[in-house]
C-alpha positions as CSV (number, residue, x, y, z in Angstrom):
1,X,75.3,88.4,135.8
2,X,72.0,90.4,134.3
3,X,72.1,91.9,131.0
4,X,71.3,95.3,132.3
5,X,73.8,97.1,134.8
6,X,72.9,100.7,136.5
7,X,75.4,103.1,136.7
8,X,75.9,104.5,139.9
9,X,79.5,105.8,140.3
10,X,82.1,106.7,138.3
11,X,85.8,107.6,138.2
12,X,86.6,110.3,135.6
13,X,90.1,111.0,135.1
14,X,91.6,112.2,131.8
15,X,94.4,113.7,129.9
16,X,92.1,114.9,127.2
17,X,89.6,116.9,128.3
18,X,87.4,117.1,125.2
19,X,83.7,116.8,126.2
20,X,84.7,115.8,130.3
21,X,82.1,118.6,131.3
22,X,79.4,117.8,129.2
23,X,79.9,114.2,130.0
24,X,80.0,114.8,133.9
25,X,77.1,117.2,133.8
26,X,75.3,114.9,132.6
27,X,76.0,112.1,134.6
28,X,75.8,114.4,137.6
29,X,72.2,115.2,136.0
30,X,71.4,111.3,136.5
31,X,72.4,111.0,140.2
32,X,75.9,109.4,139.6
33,X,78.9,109.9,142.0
34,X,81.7,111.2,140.6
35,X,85.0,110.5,141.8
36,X,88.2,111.6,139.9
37,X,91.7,112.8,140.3
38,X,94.1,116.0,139.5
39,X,93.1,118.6,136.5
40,X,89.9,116.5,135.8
41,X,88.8,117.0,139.4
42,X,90.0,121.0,139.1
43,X,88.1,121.5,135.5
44,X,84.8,119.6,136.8
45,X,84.9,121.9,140.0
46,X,85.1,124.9,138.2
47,X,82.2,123.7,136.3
48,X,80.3,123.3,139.6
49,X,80.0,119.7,139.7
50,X,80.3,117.9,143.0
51,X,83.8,115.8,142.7
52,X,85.3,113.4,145.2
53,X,89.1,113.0,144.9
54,X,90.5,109.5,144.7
55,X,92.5,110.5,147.3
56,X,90.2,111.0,149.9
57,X,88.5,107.5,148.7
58,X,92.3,105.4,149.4
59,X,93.0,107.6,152.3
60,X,96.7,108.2,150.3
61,X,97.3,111.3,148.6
62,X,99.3,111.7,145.0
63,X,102.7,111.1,145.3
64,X,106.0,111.3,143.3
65,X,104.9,113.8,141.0
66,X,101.3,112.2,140.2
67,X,103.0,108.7,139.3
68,X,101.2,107.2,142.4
69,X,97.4,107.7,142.7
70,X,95.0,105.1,141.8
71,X,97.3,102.0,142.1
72,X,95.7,100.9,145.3
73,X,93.0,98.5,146.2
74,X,90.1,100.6,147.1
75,X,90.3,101.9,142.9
76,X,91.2,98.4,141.8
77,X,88.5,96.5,143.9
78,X,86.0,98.5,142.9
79,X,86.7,97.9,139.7
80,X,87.1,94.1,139.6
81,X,84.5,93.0,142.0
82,X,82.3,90.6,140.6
83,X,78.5,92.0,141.9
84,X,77.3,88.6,142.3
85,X,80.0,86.8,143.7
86,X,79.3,86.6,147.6
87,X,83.0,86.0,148.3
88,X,83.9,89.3,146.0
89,X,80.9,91.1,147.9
90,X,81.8,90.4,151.1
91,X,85.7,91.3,150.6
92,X,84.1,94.6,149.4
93,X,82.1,94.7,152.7
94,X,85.2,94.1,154.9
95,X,87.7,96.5,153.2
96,X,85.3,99.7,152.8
97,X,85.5,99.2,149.1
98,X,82.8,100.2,146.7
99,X,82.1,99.2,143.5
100,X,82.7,101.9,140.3
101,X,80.7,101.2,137.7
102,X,82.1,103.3,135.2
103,X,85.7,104.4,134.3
104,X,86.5,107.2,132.0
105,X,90.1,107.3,131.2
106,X,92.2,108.4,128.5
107,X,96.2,108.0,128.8
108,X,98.9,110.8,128.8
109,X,99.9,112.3,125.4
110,X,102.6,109.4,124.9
111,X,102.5,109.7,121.1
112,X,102.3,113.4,120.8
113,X,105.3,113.2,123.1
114,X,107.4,111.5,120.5
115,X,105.7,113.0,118.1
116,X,106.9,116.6,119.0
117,X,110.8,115.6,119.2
118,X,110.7,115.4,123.1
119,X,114.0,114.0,125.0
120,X,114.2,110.4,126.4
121,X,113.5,111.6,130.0
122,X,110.2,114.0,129.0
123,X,109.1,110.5,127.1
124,X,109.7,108.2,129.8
125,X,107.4,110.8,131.8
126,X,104.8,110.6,129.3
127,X,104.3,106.6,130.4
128,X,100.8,106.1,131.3
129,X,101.2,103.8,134.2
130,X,98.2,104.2,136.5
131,X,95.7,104.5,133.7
132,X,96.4,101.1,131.6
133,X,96.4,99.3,135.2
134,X,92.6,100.7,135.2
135,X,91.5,100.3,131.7
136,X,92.5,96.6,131.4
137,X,90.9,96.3,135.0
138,X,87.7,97.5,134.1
139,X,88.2,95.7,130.5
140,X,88.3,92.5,132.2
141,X,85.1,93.2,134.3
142,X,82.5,94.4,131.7
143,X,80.5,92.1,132.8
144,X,79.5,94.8,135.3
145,X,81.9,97.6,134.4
146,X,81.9,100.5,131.3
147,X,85.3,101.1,130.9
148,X,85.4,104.3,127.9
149,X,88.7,105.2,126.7
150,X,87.9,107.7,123.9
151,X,85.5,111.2,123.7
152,X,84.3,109.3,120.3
153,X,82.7,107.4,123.1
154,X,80.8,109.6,125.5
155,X,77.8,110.0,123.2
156,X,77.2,106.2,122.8
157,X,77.8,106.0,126.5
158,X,74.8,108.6,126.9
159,X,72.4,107.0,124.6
160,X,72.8,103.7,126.5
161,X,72.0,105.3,129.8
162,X,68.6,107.1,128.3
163,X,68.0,103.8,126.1
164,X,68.1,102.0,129.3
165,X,67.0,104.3,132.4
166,X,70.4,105.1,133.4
167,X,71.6,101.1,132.7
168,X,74.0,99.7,130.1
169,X,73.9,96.8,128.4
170,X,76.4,93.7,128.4
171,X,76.7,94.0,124.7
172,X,77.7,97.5,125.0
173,X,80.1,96.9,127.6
174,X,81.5,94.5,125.6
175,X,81.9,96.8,122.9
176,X,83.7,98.9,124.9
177,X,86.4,96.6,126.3
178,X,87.7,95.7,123.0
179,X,88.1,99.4,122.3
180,X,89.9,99.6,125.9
181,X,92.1,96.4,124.8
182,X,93.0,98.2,121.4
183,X,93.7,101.4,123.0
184,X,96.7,99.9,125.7
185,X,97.6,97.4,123.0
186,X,98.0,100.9,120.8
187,X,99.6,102.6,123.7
188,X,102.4,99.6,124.3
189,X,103.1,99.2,120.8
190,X,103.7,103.2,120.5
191,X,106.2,102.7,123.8
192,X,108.2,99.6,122.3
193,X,108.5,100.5,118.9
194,X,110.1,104.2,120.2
195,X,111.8,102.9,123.0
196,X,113.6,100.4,119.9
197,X,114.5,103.5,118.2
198,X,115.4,105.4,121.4
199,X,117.7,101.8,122.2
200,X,119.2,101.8,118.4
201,X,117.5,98.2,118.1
202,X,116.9,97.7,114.4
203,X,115.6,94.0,114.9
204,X,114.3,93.9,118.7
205,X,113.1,90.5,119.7
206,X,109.5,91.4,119.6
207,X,107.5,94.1,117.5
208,X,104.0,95.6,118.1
209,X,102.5,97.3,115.4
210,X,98.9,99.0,116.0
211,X,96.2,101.2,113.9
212,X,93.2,103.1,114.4
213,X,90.0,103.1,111.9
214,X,90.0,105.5,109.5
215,X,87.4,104.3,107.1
216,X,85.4,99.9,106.5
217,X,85.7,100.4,103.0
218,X,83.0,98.7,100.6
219,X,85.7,95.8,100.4
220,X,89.5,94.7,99.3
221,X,90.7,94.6,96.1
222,X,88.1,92.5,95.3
223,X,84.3,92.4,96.2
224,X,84.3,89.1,98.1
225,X,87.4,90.2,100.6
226,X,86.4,92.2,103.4
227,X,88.6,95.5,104.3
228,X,89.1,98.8,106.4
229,X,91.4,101.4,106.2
230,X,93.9,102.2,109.3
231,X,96.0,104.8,110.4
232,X,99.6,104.6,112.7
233,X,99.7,107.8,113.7
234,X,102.5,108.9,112.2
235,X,100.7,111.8,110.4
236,X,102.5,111.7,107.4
237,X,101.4,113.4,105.0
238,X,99.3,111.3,102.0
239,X,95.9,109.6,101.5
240,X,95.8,109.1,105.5
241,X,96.0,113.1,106.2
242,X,94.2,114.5,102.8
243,X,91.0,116.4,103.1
244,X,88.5,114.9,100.8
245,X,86.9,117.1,98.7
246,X,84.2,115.4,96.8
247,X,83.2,112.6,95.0
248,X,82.2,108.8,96.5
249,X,84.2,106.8,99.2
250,X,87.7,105.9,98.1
251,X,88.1,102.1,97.7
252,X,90.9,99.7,99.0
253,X,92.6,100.1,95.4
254,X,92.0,103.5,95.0
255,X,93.6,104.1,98.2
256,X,96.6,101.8,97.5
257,X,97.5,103.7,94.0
258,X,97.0,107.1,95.5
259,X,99.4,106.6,98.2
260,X,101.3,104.9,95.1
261,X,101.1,108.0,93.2
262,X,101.9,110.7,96.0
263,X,104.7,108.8,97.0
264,X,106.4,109.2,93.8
265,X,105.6,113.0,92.7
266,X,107.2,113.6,96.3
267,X,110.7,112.7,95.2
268,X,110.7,115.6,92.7
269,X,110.1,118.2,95.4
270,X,107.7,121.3,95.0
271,X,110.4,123.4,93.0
272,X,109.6,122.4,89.9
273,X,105.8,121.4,88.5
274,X,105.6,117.2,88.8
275,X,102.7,114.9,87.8
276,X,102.5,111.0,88.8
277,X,99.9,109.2,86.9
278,X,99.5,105.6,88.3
279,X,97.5,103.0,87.2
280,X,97.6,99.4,89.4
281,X,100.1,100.9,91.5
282,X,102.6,101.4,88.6
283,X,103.4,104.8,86.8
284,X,102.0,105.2,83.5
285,X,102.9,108.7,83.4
286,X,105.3,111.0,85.3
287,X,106.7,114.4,83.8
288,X,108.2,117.9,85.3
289,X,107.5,120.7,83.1
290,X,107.2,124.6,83.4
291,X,103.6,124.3,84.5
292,X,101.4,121.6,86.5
293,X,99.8,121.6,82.7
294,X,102.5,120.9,80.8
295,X,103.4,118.2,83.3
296,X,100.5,116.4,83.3
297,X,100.1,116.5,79.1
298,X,103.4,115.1,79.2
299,X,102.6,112.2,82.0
300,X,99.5,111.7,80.0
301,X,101.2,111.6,76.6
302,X,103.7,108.3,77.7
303,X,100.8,106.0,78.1
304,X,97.5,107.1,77.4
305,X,95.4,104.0,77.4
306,X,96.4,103.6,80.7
307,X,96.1,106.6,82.2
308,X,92.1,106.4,81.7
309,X,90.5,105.0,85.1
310,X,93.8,106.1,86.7
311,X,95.4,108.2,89.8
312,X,96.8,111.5,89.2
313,X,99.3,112.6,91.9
314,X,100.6,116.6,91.8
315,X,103.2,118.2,94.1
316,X,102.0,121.9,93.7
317,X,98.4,123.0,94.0
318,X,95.9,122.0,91.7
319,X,95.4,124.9,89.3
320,X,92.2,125.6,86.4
321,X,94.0,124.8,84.5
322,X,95.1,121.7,85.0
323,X,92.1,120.8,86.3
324,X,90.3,121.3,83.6
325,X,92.6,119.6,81.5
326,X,92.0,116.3,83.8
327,X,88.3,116.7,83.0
328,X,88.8,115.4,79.3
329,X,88.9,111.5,80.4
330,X,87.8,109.4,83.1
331,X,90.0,109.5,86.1
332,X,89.4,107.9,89.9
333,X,91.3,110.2,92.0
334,X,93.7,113.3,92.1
335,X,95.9,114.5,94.8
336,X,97.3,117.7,95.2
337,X,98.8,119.6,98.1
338,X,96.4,122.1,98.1
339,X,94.1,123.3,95.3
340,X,92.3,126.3,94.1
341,X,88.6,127.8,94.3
342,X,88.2,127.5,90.5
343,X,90.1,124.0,90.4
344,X,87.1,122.9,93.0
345,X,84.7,124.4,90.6
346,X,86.0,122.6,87.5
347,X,86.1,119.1,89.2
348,X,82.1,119.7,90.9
349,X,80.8,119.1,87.7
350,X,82.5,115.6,87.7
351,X,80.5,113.4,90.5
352,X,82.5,110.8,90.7
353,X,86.0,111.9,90.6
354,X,87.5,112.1,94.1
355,X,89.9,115.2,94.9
356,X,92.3,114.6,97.7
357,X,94.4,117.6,99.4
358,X,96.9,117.7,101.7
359,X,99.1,119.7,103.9
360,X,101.7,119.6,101.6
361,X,104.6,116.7,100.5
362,X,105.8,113.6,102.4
363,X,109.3,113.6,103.3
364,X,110.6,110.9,101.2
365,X,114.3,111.1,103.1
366,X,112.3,110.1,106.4
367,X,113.0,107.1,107.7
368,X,110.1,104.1,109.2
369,X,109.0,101.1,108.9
370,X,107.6,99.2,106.0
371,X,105.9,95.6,106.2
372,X,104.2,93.1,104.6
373,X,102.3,89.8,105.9
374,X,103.2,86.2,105.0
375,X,102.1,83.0,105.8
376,X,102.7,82.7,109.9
377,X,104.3,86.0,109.7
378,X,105.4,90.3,108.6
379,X,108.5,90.9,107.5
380,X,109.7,93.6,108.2
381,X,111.9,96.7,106.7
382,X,113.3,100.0,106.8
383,X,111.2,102.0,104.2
384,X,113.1,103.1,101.0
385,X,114.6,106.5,101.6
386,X,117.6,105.7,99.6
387,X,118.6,109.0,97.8
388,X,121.1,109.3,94.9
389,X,122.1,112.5,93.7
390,X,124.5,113.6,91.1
391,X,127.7,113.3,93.3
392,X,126.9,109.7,94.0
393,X,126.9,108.5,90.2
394,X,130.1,107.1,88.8
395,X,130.6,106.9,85.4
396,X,131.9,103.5,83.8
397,X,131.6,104.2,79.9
398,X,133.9,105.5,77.8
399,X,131.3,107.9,76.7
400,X,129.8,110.4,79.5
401,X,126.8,111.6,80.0
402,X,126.1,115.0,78.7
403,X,124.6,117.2,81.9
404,X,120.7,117.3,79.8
405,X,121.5,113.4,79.8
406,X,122.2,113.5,83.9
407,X,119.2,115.0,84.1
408,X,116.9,112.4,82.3
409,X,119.0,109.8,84.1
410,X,118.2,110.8,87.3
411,X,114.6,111.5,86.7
412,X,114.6,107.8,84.9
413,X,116.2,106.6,88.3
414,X,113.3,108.4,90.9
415,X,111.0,106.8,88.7
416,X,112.4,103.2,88.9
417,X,112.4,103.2,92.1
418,X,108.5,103.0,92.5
419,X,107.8,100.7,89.6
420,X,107.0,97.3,90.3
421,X,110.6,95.2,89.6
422,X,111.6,94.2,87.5
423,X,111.8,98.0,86.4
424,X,112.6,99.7,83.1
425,X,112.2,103.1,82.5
426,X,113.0,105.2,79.7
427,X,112.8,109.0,80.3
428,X,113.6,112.1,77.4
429,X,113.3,115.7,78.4
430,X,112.2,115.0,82.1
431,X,108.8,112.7,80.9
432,X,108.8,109.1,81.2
433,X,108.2,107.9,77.3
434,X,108.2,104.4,78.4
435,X,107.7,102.3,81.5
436,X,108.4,98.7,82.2
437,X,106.7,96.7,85.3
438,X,106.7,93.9,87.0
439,X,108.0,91.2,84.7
440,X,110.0,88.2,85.7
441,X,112.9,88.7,83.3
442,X,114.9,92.3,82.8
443,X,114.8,91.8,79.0
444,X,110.7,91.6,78.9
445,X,110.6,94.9,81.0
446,X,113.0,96.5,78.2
447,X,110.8,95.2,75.5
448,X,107.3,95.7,77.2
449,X,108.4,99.2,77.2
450,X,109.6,100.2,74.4
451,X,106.5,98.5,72.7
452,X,104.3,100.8,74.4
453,X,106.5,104.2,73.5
454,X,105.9,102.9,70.0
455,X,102.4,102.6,70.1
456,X,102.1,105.8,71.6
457,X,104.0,107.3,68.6
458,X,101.6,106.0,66.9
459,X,99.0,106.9,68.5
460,X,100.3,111.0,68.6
461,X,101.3,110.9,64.7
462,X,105.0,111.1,65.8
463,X,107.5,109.8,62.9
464,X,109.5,108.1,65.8
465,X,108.8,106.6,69.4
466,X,110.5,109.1,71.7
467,X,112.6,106.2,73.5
468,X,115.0,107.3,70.1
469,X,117.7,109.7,72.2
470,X,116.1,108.5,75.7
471,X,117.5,107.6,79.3
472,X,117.3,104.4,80.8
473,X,116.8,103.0,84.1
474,X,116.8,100.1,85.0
475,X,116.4,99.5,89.5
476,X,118.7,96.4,89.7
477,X,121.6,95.6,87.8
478,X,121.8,93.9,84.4
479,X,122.7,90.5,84.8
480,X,123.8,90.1,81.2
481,X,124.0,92.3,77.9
482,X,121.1,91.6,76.7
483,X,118.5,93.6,78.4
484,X,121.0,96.6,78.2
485,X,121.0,95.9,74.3
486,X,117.0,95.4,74.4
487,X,117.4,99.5,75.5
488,X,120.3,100.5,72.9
489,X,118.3,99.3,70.0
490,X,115.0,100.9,71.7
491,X,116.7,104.0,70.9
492,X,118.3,104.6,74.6
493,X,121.7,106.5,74.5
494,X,122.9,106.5,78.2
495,X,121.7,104.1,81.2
496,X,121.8,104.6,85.0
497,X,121.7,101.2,87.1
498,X,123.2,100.3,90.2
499,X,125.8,97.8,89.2
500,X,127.2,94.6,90.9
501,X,127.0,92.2,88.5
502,X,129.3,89.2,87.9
503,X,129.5,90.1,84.7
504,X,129.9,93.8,85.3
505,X,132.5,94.0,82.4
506,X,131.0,92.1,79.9
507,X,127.4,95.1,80.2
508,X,130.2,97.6,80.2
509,X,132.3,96.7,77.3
510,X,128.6,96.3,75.7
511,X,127.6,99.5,76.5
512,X,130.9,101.3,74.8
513,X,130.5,99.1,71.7
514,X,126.8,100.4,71.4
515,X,128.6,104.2,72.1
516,X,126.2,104.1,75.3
517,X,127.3,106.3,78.3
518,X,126.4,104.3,81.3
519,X,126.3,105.4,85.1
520,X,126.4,103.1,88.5
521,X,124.6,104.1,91.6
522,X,125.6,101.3,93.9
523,X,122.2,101.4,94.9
524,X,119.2,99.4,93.6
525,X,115.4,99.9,94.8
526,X,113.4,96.3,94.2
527,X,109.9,96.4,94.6
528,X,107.7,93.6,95.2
C-alpha cells in the first residue's frame, strides 16, 4: 500500500444534489471518469459533463423501480480490490472489472421521510439498500478507496487532489471512512428506532441511538473533561435549532441549563408572557405576568442571588423592554422565540451575553426518548410528557381550593416537574416565591425553600416572605406529615402532590387539621 493514491474514476450517485456539479466539473477538469446512475447521471449531463451509466459498466440495467442497480460485482469489485494484491488484480483482469477510486454517495431522504409523517409503505421505500452496500465497501478499502458521504465533504476532497496532484492521502482516506461508518451506523439507527415505533416495540431487544456534531465545545462541565455537542435529528425546537445571535461559544453547562430553562417556559404556552430563570439546571425563577417584563421582575424577584450568572428562558419574543431590563446583572444566556431589532440593539452592548432564538416553542406533549449512561450501560425512557390539567385533580381536603388557588397550584405543579427531586415549590400569584431542589429528604426541600423566600423578603424590604398565602408543590408524594407541615407553617395554604402514600390518611387528616386544601394528581415527575 503507498501513502499517496491517484484518483482516476469515480462513481457519483446521490440523493442530494448539493454541490454534485461543481464537484464533477471539477473532477472532469482533472481527467477523472465519471461513472454514475439515474438523476445524478441526468443533472451531470445537462451540465455537459461526459457520464457513463453504471448500467452500461454491469451490462444490467435498473430494475424494480431503481431497488437493483449497483449490487453487482463489476461496482463491488472495483471497489474492494486490493491494488497490490496480485490475486485481487488478476481477478480484476479476468472479470473485466476496474478499479473506482472514488465513491460519492449520499443515501435516500430516510429521515426526512419519517420526519414528514410519511406512511409505512413510502418509508420502507425510502430504505437505502444499494448505497450502504457501497459506502461500507469502499469504507473497508480506504486503503486505496475515498469513499465521501457528505457535500460538507467535497471541498476537503478538492484540496487533497490539488495538495497532492490529483492524489489523496491514507490519512485522509481514513478520515473519511469513519465519517462513512457514522453515516450508515446513523442511517440504521434512524431505521430501527422508527421501525420500533412503526412495530409498537417500547423495549425492542436492541437500540441504536446516533448524532451528528454540532459544535467540540471548549470542554465538559469541567475543564479537564473533554466534550462536543450532538444533534439526533429530531429538529426539535431548543438550544439544538436556535440561531445564535452574539456573544462567545456556548459551553457544555451553558448548553445543559438552557435547554433546562426552554424546556420549562414551554409548558406555559405562548398565551400568556412566561420567564424561566435557571441556574445549575434548576429554576430559581419562573413567573407569568401581563408582560415579558413583569414576568421576568417576578422570576428575578424569587431568588435573586441566584439568578446572577444564570439562564433566562422566554416563550414570547424578546422585547426592549425586557431586554433592557436583563442588562442590569450578569447573565450567560437568554432564549427567546424570536426577538426584536431594538432587543438585538440593547444586548450588543453586552459582549459576552449569548442570545439564542428559535423558531418558536417545543412541544412538551411530544413523545421520545430520554436516556442517561451508566456503568456498562443507558437506560432508557419515555421523555416526561405527562400533563395534568384541572379536570385531572381530585380534591381530598375538607377545604377546597379556591379557583386563584387552582391556579398557583398548577403553575407550582409545571414547575416541580423540572426541579431536581426531591422538589418543593411554592408559587403565589403565578411567580414561584420559593424553590426547593435536589435534597435527599422531602422535609429539607420544604425548609431549604422557605428559607430562601425569607431572605428574599428581606432582601425586597417586605414585612413578610411571600410563601405566607402560597401554593405548594411537591413532585412525589409525602411520605409522612412532616414535610407537608414544614409547608403549612411556611405560610402555604393549599398543596398539589400526586398521592400514593401508605400513609395517605395520616398527610390528609394533617392537612384538614392545618385548614390546608390539598389536591392529588396521581401523577408524580422525579427527576434525577
Amino acid at each position: 500500500m503507498t501513502d499517496l493514491v491517484p484518483l482516476r474514476r469515480a462513481l457519483l450517485s446521490v440523493s442530494d444534489k448539493t454541490g454534485l456539479i461543481e464537484l464533477a466539473q471539477a473532477l472532469a477538469a482533472r481527467g477523472v471518469e465519471l461513472l454514475s446512475t439515474g438523476g445524478s447521471a441526468k443533472a451531470m449531463r445537462d451540465a455537459g459533463l461526459s457520464v457513463k451509466d453504471v448500467a452500461e459498466v454491469t451490462g444490467f440495467p435498473e430494475m424494480m423501480d431503481g431497488r437493483v442497480k449497483t449490487l453487482h460485482p463489476k461496482v463491488h469489485g472495483g471497489l474492494l480490490a486490493l491494488r497490490d494484491n496480485d490475486a485481487h488484480v488478476a481477478a480484476m483482469q479476468e472479470h473485466g472489472i476496474e478499479g473506482i477510486d472514488l465513491l460519492v454517495v449520499n443515501l435516500y431522504p430516510f429521515e426526512e421521510t419519517v420526519a414528514k409523517g410519511a406512511d409505512y409503505d413510502t418509508c420502507i421505500e425510502n430504505i437505502d439498500i444499494g448505497g450502504p452496500a457501497m459506502i461500507r465497501a469502499a469504507a473497508k478499502n480506504h486503503a486505496f478507496v475515498n469513499v465521501v458521504t457528505d457535500p460538507e465533504d467535497y471541498a476537503a476532497l478538492l484540496a487533497q487532489l490539488n495538495e497532492n496532484d490529483g492524489a489523496t492521502s491514507y490519512a485522509f482516506r481514513q478520515q473519511l471512512a469513519l465519517t462513512a461508518y457514522a453515516r450508515t451506523a446513523a442511517y440504521d439507527a434512524a431505521v430501527s428506532t422508527w421501525m420500533a415505533g412503526a412495530l409498537g416495540q417500547e423495549t425492542p431487544r436492541r437500540r441504536a441511538f446516533a448524532g451528528t456534531l454540532k459544535q467540540t465545545l471548549r470542554y465538559g462541565e469541567n475543564s479537564h473533561q473533554n466534550a462536543a455537542f450532538y444533534t439526533d435529528g429530531s429538529m426539535r425546537e431548543g438550544v439544538a435549532t436556535a440561531q445564535q445571535h452574539q456573544g462567545k461559544e456556548l459551553s457544555y453547562n451553558n448548553i445543559n441549563d438552557t435547554d433546562a430553562a426552554f424546556e420549562l417556559v414551554a409548558e406555559f404556552g405562548t398565551d400568556t408572557p412566561a420567564c424561566a430563570i435557571i441556574k445549575h439546571a434548576n429554576p430559581c425563577g419562573v413567573a407569568v405576568g401581563a408582560t415579558l417584563l413583569d414576568a421576568y421582575k417576578s422570576a428575578f424577584d424569587c431568588d435573586r442571588t441566584s439568578a446572577f450568572g444564570g439562564i433566562v428562558a422566554l416563550n414570547q419574543p424578546l422585547d426592549a423592554a425586557t431586554a433592557e431590563e436583563i442588562t442590569g446583572i450578569f447573565t450567560e444566556v437568554v432564549i427567546a422565540p424570536g426577538a426584536s431589532d431594538e432587543a438585538k440593539e440593547i444586548f450588543a452592548a453586552k459582549k459576552n451575553l449569548r442570545l439564542l432564538t428559535t423558531a418558536g416553542l417545543p412541544d412538551m406533549r411530544a413523545g421520545g426518548l430520554a436516556f442517561r449512561q451508566v456503568a456498562g450501560g443507558l437506560l432508557v425512557q419515555d421523555k416526561d410528557n405527562g400533563f395534568v390539567g384541572m379536570d385531572d385533580l381530585r380534591v381530598v381536603t375538607k377545604k377546597a381550593p379556591t379557583d386563584a388557588q387552582m391556579r398557583d397550584l398548577l403553575f407550582a405543579w409545571k414547575v416541580a416537574k423540572h426541579v431536581k427531586s426531591n422538589a418543593i415549590v411554592y408559587v403565589k400569584d403565578g411567580a414561584t416565591v420559593g424553590v426547593g431542589a435536589g435534597q435527599m429528604s422531602r422535609v429539607d426541600s420544604a425548609l431549604i425553600a422557605a428559607k430562601k423566600a425569607e431572605r428574599m423578603a428581606e432582601a425586597l424590604g417586605l414585612a413578610q416572605p411571600l410563601t405566607i398565602g402560597s401554593a405548594v408543590a411537591s413532585d412525589a408524594f409525602f411520605p409522612f406529615p412532616d414535610g407537608l407541615m414544614e409547608a403549612a407553617q411556611a405560610g402555604a395554604t393549599c398543596v398539589i402532590q400526586p398521592g400514593g402514600s401508605m400513609r395517605d390518611d395520616e398527610v390528609i387528616a394533617a392537612a384538614d387539621e392545618a385548614g390546608l386544601a390539598m389536591v392529588f394528581t396521581g401523577m408524580r415527575h422525579f427527576r434525577h
